[in-house]
N, C-alpha and C positions, 0 to 999 in steps of 0.2 A: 160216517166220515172215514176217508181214505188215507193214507199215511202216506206223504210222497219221500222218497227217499232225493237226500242232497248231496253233493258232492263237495271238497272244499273250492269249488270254481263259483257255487251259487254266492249271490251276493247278500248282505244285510239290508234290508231296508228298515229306513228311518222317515219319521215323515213327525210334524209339524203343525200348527195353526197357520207359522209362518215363517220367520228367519232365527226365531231364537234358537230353535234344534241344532242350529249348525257349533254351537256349544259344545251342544252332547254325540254329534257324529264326528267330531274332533276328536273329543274324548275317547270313543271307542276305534278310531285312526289309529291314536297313540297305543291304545291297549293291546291292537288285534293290529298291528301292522298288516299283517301277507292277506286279511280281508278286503274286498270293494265292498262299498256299499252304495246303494239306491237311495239317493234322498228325495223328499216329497216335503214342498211348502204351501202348504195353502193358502195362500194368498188372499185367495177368492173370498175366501171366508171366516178370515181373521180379523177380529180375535174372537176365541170360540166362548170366552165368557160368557158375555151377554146374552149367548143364545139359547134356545130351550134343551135340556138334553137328550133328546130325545135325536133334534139335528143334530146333534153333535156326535150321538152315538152311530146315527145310518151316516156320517161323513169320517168315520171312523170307522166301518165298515168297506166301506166303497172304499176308500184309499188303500187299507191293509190286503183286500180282495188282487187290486191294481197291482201292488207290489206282490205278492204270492204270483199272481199272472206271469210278471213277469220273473218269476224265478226266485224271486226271497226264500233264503229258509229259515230265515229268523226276522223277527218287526220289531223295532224298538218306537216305543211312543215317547215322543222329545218335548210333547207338551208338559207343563207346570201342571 
């Protein structure tokens, strides 16, 4: 594994089952003002309860992958 280096321009990302993260990307708003950040709700496939975790883990994957793509240097996971 490779070590990417960030800048303070990279953003946070945060991502979700679904709306509730917007909670806790509020929260780190407040915290980290001069931050942006990426949010990610998955909609699509909320709530991740009920599901096996196995999907829960490869959609947890593929999301965090998506935001690192796109430039995150940091992932907060906003689920319960």
């Amino acid at each position: 594994m490779t070590t990417q280096q960030h800048d303070n321009s990279c953003p946070i990302g945060v991502f979700d089952s679904g709306i509730g993260g917007l909670s806790v990307a509020d929260a780190v708003c407040r915290l980290l003002p001069a931050e942006s950040l990426l949010y990610v709700a998955d909609n699509a496939y909320s709530p991740y309860g009920p599901r096996p975790a196995s999907e829960i883990l490869d959609r947890s994957r593929r999301i965090t992958q998506a935001l690192i793509a796109a430039g995150a240097k940091m992932i907060v996971v906003a689920c319960n």
